[in-house]
C-alpha positions as CSV (number, residue, x, y, z in Angstrom):
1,X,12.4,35.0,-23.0
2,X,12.9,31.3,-22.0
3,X,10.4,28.6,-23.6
4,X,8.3,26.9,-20.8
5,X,8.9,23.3,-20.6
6,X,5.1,22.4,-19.5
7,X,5.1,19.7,-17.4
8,X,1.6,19.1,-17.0
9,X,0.6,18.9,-20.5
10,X,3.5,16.6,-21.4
11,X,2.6,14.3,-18.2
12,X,-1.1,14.7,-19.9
13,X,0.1,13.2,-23.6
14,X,2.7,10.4,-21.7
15,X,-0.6,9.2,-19.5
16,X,-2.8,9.1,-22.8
17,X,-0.2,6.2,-23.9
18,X,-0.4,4.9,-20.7
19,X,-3.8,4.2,-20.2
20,X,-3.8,2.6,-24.0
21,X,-1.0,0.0,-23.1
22,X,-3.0,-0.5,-19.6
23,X,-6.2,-1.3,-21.5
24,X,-4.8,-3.7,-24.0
25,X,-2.6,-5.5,-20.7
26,X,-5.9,-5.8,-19.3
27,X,-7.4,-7.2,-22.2
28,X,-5.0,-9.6,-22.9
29,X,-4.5,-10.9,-19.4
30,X,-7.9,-10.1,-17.8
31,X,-5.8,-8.3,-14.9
32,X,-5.3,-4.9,-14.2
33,X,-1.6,-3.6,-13.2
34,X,-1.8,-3.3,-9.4
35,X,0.2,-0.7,-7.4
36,X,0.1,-1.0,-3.0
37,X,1.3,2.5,-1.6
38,X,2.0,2.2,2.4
39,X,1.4,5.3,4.4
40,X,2.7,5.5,7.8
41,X,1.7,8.3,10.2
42,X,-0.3,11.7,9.4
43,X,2.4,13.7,7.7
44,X,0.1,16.0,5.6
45,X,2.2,16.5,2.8
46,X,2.1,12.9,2.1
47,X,-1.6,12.5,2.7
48,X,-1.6,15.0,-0.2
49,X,0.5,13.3,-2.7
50,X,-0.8,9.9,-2.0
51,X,-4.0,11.3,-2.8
52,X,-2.8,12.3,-5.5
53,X,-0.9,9.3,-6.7
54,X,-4.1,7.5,-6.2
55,X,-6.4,9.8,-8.6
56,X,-3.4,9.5,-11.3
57,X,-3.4,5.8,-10.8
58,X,-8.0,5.4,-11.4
59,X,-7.0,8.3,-14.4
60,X,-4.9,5.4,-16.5
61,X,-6.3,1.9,-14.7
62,X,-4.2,1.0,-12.0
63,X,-5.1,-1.3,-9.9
64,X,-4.5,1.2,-6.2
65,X,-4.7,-0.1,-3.0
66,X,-3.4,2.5,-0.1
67,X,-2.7,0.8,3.2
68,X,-3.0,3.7,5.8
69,X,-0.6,2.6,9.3
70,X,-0.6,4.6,12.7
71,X,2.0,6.9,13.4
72,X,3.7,4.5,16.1
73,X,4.0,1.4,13.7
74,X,6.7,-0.6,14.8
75,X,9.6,-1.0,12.1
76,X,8.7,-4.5,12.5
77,X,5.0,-4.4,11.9
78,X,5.8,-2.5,8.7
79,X,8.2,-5.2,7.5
80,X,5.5,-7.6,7.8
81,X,2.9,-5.4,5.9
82,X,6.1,-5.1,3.0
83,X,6.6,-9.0,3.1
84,X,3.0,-10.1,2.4
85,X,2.7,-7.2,-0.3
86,X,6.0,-9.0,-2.1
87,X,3.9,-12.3,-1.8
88,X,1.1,-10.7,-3.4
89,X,1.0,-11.5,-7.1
90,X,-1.8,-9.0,-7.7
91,X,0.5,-6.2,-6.1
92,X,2.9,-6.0,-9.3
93,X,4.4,-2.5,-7.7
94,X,5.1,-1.5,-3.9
95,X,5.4,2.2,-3.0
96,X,6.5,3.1,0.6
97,X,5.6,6.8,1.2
98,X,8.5,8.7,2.7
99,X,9.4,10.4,5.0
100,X,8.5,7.8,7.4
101,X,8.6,8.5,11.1
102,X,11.6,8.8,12.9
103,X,12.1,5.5,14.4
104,X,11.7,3.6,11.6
105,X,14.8,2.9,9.3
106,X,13.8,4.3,5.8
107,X,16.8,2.2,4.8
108,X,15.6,-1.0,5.9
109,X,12.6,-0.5,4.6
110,X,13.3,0.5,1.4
111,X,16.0,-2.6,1.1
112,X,12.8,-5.2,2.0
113,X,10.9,-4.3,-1.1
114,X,11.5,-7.0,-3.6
115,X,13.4,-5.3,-6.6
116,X,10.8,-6.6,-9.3
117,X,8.1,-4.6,-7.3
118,X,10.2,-1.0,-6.3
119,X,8.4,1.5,-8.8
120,X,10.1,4.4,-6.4
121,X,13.2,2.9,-8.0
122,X,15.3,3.2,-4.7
123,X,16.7,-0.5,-4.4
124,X,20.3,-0.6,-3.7
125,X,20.0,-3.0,-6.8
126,X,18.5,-0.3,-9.1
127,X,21.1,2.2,-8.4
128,X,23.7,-0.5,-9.1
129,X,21.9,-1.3,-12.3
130,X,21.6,2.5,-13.3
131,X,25.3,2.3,-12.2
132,X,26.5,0.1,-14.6
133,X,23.6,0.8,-17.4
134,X,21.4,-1.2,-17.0
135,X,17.6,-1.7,-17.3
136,X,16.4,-1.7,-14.0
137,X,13.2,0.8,-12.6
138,X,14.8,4.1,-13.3
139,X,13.5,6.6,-10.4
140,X,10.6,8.5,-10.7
141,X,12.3,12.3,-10.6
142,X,15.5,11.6,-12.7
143,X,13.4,9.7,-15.0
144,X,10.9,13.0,-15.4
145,X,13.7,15.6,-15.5
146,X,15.0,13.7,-18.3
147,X,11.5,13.4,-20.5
148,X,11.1,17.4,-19.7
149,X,14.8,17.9,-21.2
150,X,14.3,15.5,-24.0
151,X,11.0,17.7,-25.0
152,X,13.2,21.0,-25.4
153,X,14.4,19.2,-28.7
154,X,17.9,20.0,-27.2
155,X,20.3,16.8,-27.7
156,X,22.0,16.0,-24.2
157,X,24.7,14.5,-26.3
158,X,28.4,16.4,-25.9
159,X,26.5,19.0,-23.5
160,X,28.0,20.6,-20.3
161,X,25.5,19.6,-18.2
162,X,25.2,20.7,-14.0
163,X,23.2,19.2,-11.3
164,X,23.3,21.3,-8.5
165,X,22.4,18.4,-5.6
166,X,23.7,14.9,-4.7
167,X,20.6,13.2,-3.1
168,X,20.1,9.1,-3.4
169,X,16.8,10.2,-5.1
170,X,17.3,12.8,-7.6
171,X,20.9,14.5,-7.6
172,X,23.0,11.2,-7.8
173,X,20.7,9.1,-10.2
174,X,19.9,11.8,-13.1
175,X,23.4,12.8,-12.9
176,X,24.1,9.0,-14.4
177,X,21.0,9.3,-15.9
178,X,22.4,12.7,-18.0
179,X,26.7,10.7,-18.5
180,X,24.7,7.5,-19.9
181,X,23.1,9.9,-22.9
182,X,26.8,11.5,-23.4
183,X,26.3,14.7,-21.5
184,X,29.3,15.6,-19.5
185,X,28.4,15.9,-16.1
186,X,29.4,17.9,-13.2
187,X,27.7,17.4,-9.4
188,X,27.6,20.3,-7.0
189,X,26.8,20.5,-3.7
190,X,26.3,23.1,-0.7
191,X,30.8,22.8,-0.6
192,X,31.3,23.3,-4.2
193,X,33.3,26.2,-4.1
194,X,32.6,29.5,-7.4
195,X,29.1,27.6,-7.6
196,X,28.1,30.4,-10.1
197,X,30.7,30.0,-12.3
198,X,30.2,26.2,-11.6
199,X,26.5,26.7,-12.6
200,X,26.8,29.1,-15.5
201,X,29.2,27.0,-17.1
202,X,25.7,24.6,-18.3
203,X,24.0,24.3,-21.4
204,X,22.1,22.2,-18.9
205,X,21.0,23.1,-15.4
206,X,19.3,20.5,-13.1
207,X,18.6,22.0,-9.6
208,X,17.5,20.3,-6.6
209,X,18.6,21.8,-3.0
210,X,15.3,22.7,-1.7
211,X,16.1,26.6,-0.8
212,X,13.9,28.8,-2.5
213,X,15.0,31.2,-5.0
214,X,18.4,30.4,-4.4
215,X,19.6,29.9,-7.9
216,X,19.2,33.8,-9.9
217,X,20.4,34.9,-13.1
218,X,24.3,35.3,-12.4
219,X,24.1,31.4,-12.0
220,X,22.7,31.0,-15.8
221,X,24.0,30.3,-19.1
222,X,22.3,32.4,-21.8
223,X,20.4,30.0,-23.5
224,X,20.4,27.0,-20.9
225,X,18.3,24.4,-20.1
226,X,17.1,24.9,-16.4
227,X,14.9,22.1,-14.5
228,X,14.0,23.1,-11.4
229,X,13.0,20.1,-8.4
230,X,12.7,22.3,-5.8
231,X,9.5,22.7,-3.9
232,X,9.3,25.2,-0.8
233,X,6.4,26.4,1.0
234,X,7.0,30.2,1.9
235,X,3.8,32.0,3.5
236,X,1.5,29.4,1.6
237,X,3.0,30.2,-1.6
238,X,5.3,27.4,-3.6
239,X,8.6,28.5,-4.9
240,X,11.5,26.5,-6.7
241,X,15.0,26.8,-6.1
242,X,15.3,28.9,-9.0
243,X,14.0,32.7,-8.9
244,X,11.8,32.1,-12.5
245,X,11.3,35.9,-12.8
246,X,14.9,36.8,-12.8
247,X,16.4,33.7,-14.7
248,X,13.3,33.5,-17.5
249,X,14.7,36.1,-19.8
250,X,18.3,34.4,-19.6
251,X,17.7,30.5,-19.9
252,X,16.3,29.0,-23.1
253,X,14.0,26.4,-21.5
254,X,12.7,26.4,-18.4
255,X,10.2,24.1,-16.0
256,X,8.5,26.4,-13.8
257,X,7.1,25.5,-10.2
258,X,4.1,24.1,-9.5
259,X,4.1,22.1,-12.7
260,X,6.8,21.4,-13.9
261,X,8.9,18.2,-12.6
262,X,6.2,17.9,-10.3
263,X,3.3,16.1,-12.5
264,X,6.2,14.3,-14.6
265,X,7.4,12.1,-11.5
266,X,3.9,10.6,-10.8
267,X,3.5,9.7,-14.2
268,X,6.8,8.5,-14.2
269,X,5.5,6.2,-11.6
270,X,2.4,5.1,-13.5
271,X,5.1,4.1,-16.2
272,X,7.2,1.9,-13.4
273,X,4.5,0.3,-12.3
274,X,3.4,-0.9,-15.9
275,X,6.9,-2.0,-17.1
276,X,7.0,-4.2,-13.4
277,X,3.9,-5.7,-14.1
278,X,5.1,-6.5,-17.5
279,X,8.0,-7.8,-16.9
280,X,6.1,-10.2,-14.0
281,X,4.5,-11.7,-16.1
282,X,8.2,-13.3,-18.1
């Protein structure tokens, strides 16, 4: 039977220290770390996790302003709102909730965020920096799934490890994320062809596709490490992309879904937005 790799309580313990650095950098510089999240449009699912971005934020002392825009927002009224939050020395992080309606560039957006301020960690510059090692603002997920592995005790060092995704925002990044601690790495996607034997070839599985259930028991190494990202809404029940019932009594650790990966990227971003203001201050 396969340990759980609580998310929640370990998102609980990282917040603790958190809040304790937040209260001495208020202390010593009579300033509170200040994170601006943009919202455009009425998506619900975002209403829900800026809402809850925002409670995390009051939990540990943050600093959160939300700046709610209409749905029809120009791309060029939102560039605007993005400029004057990069002016903004009290705004030490910028978050721009995605996805963002279709005729706005998330691209252009995202690229307008002054690197010092983009605690989503999705700056061109950031991935080049993760790229070539670097310390830039890791992203939110990656940086989570790695924390959650790290717990297990299991050294990533001289693993096999699989991620089973290649997205800008989780596949890609914890991949490098996973080569820069000496795993080797392989990246499959919806063409890799013998995905199970691909998949059960890990002593580490990361998977993030978005298809419910998808991943079962013939895809697992006995004994693995299996993070699963995914988060799918079937008949108002969440489900990962891994079928936990089936695969628990093969893997050694697994997240499970809600709460795994989940409450580790919000914290994740409370972290990013406390190393910017930090380092705004050099």
């Amino acid at each position: 039977m396969a340990e759980l790799i609580d998310g929640k309580n370990l998102a609980k313990q990282i917040r603790k220290t958190i809040k304790n650095e937040i209260d001495e950098y208020i202390q010593q510089y009579d300033l509170a770390p200040g994170l601006s999240v943009v919202l455009v449009g009425d998506d619900p699912a975002s209403q829900v996790y800026v809402r809850n971005k925002e409670r995390a934020c009051k939990e540990v002392g943050i600093n959160s302003t939300v700046i709610r825009m209409k749905e029809e927002t120009t791309e060029e009224e939102l560039l605007a709102v993005i400029q004057n939050l990069n002016l903004n020395d009290s705004a030490h992080g910028i978050l721009v909730q995605l996805p963002l309606p279709e005729h706005i560039n998330e691209e252009s957006i995202i690229n307008a965020i002054s690197p010092s301020k983009d605690v989503d960690g999705f700056h061109p510059i950031h991935a080049g920096m993760l790229m070539n090692g670097q310390a830039g603002l890791e992203p939110c997920t990656p940086k989570g799934i790695i924390r959650l592995i790290e717990e297990t005790g299991q050294s990533i060092s001289g693993k096999n490890a699989v991620v089973i995704g290649r997205s800008n925002i989780v596949g890609k990044p914890v991949a490098l994320m996973l080569l820069q601690r000496n795993a080797t790495v392989t990246i499959a996607h919806s063409k890799t062809q013998n995905l199970r034997e691909v998949a059960s070839n890990a002593d580490i599985l990361v998977v993030a596709i978005g298809k419910a259930k998808f991943i079962d028991s013939s895809h697992i190494k006995e004994g693995a490490v299996v993070i699963d990202v995914g988060t799918t809404r079937v008949n108002g029940s969440l489900y990962g992309d891994v079928d936990f019932d089936e695969v628990k009594d093969k893997a050694g650790y697994i997240t499970p879904v809600p709460g795994g990966v989940g409450p580790m990227t919000i914290t994740m971003l409370l972290e990013n937005t406390l190393i910017a203001a930090k380092r705004s201050l050099k």
